[in-house]
N, CA, C and O atoms as CSV, one atom per row, in Angstrom:
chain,resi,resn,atom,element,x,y,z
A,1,UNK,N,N,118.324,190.445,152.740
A,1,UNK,CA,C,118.073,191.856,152.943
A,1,UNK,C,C,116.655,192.035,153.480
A,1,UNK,O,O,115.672,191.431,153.051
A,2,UNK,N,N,116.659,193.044,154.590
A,2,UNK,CA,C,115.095,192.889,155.036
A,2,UNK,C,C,113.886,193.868,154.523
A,2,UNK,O,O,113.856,194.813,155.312
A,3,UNK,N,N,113.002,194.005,153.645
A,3,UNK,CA,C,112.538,194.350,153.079
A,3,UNK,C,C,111.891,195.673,153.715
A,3,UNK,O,O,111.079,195.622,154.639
A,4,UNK,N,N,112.418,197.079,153.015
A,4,UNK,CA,C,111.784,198.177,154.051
A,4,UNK,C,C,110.763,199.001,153.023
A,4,UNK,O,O,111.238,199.431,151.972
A,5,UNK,N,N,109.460,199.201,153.313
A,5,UNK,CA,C,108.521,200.109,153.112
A,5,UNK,C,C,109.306,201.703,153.922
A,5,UNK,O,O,109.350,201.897,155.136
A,6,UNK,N,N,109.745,202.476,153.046
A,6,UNK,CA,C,110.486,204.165,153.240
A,6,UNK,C,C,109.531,204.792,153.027
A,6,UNK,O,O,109.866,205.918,152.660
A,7,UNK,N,N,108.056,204.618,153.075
A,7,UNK,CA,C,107.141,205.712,152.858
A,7,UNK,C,C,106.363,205.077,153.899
A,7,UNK,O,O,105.181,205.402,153.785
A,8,UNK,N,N,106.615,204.146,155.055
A,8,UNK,CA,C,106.034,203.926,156.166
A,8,UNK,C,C,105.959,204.731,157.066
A,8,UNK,O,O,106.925,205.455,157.303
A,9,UNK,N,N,104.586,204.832,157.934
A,9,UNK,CA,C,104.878,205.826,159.515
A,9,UNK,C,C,106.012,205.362,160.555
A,9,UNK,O,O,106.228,204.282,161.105
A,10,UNK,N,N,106.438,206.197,160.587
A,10,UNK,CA,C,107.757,206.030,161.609
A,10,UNK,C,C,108.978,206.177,161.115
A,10,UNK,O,O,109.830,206.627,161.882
A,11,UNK,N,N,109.408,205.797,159.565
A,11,UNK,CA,C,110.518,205.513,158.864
A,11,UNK,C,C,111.666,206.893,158.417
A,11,UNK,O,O,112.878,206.982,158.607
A,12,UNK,N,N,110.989,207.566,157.960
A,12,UNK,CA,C,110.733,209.194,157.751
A,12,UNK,C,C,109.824,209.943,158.296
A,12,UNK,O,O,108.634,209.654,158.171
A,13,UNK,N,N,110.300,211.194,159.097
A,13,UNK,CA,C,108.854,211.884,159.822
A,13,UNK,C,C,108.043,212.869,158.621
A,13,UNK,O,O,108.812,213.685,158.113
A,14,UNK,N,N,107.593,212.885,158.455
A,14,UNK,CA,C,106.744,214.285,157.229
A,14,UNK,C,C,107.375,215.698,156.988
A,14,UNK,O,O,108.158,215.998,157.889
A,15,UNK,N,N,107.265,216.475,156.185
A,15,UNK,CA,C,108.119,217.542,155.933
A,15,UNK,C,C,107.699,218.684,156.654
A,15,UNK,O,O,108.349,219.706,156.432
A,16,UNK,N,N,106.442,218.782,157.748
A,16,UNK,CA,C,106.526,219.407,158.588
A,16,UNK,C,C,107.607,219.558,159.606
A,16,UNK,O,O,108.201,220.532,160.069
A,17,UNK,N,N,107.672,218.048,159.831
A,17,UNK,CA,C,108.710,217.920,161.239
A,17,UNK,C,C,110.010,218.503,160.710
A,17,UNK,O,O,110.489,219.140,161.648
A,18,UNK,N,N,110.751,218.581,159.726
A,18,UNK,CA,C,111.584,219.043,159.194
A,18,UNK,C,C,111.447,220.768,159.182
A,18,UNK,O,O,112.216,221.593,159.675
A,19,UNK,N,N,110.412,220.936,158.572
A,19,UNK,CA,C,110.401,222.465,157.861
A,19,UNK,C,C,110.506,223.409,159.853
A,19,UNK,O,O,110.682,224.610,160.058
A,20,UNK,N,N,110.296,222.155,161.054
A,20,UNK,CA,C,109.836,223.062,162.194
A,20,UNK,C,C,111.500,222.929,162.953
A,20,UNK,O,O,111.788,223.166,164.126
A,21,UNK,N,N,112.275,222.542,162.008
A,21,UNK,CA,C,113.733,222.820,162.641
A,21,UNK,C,C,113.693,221.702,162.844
A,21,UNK,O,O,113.818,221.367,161.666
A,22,UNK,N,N,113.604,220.581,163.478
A,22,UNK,CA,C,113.525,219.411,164.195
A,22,UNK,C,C,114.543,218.303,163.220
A,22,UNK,O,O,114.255,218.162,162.032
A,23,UNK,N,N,115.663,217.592,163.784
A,23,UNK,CA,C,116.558,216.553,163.546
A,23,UNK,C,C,115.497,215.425,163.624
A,23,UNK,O,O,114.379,215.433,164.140
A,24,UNK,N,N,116.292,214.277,162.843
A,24,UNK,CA,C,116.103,212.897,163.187
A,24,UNK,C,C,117.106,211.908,162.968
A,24,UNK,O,O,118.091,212.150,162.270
A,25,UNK,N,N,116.939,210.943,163.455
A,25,UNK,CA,C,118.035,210.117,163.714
A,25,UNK,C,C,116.931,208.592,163.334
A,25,UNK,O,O,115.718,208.529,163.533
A,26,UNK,N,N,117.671,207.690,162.855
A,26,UNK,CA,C,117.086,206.379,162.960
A,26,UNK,C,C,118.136,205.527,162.320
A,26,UNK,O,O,119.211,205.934,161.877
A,27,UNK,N,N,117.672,204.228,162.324
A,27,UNK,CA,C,118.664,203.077,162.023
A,27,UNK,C,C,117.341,201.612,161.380
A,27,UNK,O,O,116.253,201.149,161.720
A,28,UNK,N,N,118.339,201.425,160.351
A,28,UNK,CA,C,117.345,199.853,160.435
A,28,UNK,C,C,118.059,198.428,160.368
A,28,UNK,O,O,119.062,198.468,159.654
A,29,UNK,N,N,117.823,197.299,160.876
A,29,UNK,CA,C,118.377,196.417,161.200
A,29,UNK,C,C,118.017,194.701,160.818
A,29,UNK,O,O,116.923,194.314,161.227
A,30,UNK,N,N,118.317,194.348,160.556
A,30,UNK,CA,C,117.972,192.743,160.769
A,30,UNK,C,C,118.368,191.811,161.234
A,30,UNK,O,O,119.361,191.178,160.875
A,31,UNK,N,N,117.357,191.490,162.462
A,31,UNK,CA,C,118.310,190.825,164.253
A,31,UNK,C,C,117.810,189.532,163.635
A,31,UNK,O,O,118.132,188.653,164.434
A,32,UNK,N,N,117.292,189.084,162.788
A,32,UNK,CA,C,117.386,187.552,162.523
A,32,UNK,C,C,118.629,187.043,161.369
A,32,UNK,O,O,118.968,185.907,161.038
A,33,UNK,N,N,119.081,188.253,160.973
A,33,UNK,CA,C,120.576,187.741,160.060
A,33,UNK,C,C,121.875,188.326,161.134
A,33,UNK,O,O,122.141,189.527,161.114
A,34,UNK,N,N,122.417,187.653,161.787
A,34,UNK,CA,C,123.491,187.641,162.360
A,34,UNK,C,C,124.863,188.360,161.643
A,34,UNK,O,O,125.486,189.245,162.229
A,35,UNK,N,N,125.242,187.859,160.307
A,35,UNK,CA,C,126.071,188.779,159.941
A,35,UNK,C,C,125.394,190.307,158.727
A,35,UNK,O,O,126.148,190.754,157.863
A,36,UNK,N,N,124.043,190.837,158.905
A,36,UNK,CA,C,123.713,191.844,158.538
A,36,UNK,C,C,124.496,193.086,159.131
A,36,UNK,O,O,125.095,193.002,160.203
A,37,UNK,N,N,124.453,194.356,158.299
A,37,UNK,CA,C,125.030,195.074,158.901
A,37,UNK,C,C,123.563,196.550,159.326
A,37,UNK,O,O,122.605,196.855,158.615
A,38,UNK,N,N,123.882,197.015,160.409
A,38,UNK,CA,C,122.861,197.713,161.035
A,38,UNK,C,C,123.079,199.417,159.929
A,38,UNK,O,O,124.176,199.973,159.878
A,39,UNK,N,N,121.935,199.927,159.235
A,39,UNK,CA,C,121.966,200.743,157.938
A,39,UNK,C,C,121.344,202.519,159.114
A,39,UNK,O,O,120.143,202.787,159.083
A,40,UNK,N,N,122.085,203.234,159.772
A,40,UNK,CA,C,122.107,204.207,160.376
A,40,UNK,C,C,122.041,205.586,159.727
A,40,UNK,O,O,123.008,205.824,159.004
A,41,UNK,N,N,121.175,206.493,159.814
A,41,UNK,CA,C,120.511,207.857,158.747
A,41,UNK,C,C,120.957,208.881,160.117
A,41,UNK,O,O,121.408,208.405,161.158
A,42,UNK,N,N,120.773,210.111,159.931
A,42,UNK,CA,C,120.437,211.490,160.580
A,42,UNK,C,C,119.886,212.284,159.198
A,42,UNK,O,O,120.287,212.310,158.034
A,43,UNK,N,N,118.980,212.796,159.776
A,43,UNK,CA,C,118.658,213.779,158.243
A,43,UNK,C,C,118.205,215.210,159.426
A,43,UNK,O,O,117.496,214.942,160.396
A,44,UNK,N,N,118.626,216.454,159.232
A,44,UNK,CA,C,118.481,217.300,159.950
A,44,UNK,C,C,118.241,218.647,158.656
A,44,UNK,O,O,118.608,218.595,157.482
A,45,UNK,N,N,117.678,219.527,159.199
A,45,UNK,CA,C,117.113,220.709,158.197
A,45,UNK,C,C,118.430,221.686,158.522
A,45,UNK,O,O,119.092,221.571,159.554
A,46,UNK,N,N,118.741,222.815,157.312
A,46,UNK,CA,C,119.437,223.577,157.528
A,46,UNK,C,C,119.810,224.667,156.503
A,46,UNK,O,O,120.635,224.491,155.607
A,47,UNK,N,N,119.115,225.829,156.720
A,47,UNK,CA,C,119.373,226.756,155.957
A,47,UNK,C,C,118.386,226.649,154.859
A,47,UNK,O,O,118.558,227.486,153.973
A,48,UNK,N,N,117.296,225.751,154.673
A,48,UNK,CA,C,116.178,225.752,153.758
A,48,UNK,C,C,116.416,224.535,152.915
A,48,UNK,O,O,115.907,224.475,151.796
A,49,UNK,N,N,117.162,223.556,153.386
A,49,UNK,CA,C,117.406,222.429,152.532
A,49,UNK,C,C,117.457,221.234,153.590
A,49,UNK,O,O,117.588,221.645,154.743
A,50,UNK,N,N,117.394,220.076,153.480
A,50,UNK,CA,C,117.381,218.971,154.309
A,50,UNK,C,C,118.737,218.179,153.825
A,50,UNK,O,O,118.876,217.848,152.647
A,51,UNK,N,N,119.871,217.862,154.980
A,51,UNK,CA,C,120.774,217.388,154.470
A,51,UNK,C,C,120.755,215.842,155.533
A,51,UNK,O,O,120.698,215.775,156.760
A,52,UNK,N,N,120.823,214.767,154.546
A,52,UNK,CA,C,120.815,213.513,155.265
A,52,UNK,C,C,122.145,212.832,154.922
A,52,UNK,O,O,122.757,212.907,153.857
A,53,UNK,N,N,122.384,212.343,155.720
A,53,UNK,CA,C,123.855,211.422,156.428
A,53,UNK,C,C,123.448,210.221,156.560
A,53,UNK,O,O,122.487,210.043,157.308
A,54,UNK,N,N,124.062,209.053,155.872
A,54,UNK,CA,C,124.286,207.686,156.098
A,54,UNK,C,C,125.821,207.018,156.676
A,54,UNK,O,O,126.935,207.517,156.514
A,55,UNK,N,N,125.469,205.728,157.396
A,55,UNK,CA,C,126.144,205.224,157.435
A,55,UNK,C,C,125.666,204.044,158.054
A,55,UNK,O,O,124.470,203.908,158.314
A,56,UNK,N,N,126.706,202.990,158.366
A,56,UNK,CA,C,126.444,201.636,159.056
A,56,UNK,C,C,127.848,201.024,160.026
A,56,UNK,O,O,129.078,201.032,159.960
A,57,UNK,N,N,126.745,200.507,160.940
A,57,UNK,CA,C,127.627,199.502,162.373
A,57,UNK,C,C,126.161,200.045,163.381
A,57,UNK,O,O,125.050,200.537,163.184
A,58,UNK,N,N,127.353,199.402,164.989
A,58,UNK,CA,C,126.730,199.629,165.866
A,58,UNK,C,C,126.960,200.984,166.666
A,58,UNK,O,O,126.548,201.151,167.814
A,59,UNK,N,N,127.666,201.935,165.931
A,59,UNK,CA,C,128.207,203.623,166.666
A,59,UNK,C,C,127.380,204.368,166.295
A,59,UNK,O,O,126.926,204.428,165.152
A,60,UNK,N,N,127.022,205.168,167.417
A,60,UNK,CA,C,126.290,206.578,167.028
A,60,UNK,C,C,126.815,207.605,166.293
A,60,UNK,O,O,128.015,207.734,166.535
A,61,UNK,N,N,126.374,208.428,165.453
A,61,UNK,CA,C,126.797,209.537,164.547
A,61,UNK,C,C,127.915,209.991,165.062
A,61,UNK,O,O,128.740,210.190,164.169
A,62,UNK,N,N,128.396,210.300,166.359
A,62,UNK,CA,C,129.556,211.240,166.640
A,62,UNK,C,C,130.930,209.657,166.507
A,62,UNK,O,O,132.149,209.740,166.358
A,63,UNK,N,N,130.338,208.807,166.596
A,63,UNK,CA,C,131.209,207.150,166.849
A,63,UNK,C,C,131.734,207.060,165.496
A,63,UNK,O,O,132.867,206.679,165.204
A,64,UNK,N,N,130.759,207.467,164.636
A,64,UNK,CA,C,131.175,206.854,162.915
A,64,UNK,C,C,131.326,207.537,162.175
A,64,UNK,O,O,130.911,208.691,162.078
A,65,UNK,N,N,132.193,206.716,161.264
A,65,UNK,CA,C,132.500,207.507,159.890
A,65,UNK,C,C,131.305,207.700,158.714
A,65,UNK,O,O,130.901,206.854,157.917
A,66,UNK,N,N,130.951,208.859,158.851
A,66,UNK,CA,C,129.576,208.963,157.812
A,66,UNK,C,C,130.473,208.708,156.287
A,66,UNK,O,O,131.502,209.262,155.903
A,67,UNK,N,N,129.476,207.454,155.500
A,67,UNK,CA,C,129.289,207.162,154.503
A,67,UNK,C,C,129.186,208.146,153.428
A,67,UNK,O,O,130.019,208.335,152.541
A,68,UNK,N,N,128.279,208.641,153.568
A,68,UNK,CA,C,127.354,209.550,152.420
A,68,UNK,C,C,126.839,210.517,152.796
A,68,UNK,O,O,126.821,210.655,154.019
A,69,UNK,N,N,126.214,211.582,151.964
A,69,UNK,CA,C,125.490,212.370,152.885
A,69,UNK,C,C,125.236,213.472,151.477
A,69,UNK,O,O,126.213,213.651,150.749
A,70,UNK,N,N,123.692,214.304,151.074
A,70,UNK,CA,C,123.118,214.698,150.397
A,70,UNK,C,C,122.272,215.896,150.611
A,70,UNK,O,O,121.972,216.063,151.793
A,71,UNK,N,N,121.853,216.689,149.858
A,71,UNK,CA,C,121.343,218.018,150.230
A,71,UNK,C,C,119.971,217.717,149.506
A,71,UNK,O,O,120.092,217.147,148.421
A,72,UNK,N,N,118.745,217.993,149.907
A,72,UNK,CA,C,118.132,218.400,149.385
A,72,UNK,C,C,116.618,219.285,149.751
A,72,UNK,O,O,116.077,219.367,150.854
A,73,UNK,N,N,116.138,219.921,148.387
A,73,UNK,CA,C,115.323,220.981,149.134
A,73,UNK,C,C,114.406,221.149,149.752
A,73,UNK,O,O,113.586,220.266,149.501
A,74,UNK,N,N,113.997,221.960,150.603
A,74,UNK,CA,C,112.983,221.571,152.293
A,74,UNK,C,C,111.408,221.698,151.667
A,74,UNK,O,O,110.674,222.678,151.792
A,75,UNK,N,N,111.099,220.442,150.965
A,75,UNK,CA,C,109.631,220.440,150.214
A,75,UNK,C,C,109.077,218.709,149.925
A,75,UNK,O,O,109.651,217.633,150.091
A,76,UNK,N,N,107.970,219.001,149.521
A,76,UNK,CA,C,107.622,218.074,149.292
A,76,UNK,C,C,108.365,217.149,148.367
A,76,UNK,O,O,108.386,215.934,148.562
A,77,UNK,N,N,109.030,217.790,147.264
A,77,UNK,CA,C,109.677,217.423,146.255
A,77,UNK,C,C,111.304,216.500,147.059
A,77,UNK,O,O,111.455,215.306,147.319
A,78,UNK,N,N,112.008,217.369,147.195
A,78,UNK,CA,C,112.916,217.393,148.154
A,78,UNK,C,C,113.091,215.887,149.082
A,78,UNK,O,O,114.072,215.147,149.003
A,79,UNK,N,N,111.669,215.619,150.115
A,79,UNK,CA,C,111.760,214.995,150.802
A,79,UNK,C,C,111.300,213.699,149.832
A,79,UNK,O,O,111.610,212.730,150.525
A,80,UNK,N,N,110.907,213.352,148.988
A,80,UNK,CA,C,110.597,212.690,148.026
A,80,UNK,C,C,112.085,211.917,147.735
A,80,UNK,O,O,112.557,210.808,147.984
A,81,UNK,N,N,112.472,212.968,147.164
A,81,UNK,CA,C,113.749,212.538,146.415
A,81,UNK,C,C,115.065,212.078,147.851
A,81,UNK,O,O,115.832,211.130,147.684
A,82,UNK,N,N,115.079,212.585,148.621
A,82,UNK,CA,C,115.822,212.047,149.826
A,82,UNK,C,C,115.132,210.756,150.309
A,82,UNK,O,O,116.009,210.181,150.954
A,83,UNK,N,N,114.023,210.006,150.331
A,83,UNK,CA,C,113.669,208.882,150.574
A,83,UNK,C,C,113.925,207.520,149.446
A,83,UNK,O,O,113.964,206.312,149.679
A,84,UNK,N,N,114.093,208.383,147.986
A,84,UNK,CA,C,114.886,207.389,147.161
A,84,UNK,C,C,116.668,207.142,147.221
A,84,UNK,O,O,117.418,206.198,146.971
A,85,UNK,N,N,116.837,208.604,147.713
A,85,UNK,CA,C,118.125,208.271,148.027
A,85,UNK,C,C,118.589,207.598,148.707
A,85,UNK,O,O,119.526,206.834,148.478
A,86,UNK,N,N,117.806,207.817,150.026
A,86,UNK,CA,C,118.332,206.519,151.092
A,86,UNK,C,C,117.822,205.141,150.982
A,86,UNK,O,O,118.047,204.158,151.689
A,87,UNK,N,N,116.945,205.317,149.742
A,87,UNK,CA,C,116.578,203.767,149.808
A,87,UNK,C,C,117.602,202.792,149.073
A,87,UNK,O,O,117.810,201.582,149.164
A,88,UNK,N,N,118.252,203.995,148.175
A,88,UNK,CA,C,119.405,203.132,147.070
A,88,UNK,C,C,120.738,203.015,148.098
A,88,UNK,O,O,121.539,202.101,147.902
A,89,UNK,N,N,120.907,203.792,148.993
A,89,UNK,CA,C,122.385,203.841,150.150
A,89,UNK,C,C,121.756,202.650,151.050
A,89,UNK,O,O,122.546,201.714,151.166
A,90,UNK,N,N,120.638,202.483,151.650
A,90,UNK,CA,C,120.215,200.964,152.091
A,90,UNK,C,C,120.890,200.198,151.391
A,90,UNK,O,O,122.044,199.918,151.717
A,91,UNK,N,N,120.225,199.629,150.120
A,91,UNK,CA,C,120.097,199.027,149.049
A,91,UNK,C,C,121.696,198.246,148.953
A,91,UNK,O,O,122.061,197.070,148.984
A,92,UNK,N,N,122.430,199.619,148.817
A,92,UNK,CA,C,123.882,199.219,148.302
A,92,UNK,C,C,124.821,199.053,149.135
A,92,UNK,O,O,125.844,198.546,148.674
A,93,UNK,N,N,124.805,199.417,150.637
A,93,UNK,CA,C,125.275,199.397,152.054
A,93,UNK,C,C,125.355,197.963,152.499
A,93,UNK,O,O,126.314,197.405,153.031
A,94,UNK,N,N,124.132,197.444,152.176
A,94,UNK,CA,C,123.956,195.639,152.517
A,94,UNK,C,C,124.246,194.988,151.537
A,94,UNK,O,O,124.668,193.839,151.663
A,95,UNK,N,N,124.133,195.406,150.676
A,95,UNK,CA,C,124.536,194.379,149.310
A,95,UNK,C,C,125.706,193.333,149.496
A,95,UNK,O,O,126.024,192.592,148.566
């Protein structure tokens, strides 16, 4: 499993970028394990809450069957608790 720092720059954008309407999309991968599977997020704002979507392969969001997917509220708190979430849907996705 490849070891991810979720409170790194780049990994999650800050709860500005969120609170300003703004989607994100990302994926994380490990191209030196051949049979790893590629761990794919969208987390987009909506209606005052941040709702993030998991899943895994090589398809884009409209390609795949989302896994999981969680609400939570558009704050500091909020974005906190959505970065443990996806760290345990990583976590248990590759397992």
């Amino acid at each position: 499993m490849k070891e991810i720092d979720w409170n790194e720059q780049g990994i999650i954008p800050g709860l500005l970028y969120f609170q300003n309407g703004s989607a994100y999309t990302g994926s994380i991968n490990d191209f030196g394990n051949k049979e790893a599977k590629e761990f794919r997020y969208v987390i987009k704002p909506k209606d005052g809450v941040i709702i993030a979507e998991v899943w895994y392969g090589p398809y884009c969001y409209e390609k795949s069957e989302i896994v999981d997917h969680a609400e939570f509220s558009l704050d500091d708190d909020g974005r906190t608790k959505m970065i443990a979430w996806m760290q345990e849907k990583y976590e248990s996705m590759i397992e």
